[in-house]
N, C-alpha and C positions, 0 to 999 in steps of 0.2 A: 209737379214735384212737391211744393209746399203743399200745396192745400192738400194732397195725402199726408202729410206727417201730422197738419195742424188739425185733420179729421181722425185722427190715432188717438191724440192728445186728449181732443173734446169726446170722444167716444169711448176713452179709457179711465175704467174704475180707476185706475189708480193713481188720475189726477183727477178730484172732484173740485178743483179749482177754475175758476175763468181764465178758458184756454187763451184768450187776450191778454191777459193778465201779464206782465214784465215780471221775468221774475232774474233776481243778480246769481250769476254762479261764481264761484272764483275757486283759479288750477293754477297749480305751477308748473313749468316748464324749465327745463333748463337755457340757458342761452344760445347754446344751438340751436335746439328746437323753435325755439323763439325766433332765431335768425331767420331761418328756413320759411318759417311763417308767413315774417314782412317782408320775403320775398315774394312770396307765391301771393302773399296778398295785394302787393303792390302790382306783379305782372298781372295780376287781374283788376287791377284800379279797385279793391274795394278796402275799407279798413278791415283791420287781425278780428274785430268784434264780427263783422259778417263774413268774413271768410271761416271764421269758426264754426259761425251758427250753421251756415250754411254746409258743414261738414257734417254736423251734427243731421240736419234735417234728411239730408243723403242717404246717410250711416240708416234712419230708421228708416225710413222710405225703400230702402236696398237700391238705390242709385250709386251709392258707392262703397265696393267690394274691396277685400283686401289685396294689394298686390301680385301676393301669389297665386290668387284664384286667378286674375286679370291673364296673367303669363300664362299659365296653364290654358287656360283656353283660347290665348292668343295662338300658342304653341297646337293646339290639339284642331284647328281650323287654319292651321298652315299646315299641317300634315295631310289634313282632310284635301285644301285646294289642289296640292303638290299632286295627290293622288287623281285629282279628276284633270287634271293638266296634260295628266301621261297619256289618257284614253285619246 
């Protein structure tokens, strides 16, 4: 999963920087958002810093889709079983 994002990064014109390279970002969030965070970060034992990144690396990677795409084909391969269940 990383090492595709981090072979995007190093293989992409449009960071001719050292893909090791640290680089600082800074977002704001509101406080919900932020709540929601240190939770999900916490049930996953990591800190908001890699539970971020690791959103991020997902996002380019395509390991992680938007919700509504997620449903939808959750939805569309529960229709699909339903139907071979019947035969």
């Amino acid at each position: 999963m990383y090492a595709n994002a981090l072979q995007y990064v190093y293989d992409s014109k449009e960071a001719p920087y050292d893909y090791m390279a640290s680089k600082q970002v800074s977002i704001r969030f509101s406080e919900e958002e932020y709540g929601e965070m240190v939770k999900e970060a916490s049930r996953l034992k990591i800190t908001v810093s890699a539970y971020l990144r690791s959103c991020v690396l997902m996002r380019i990677t395509g390991d992680l889709v938007e919700r509504e795409v997620a449903e939808a084909e959750f939805s569309r391969r529960n229709i699909a079983l339903k139907k071979f269940e019947t035969f």
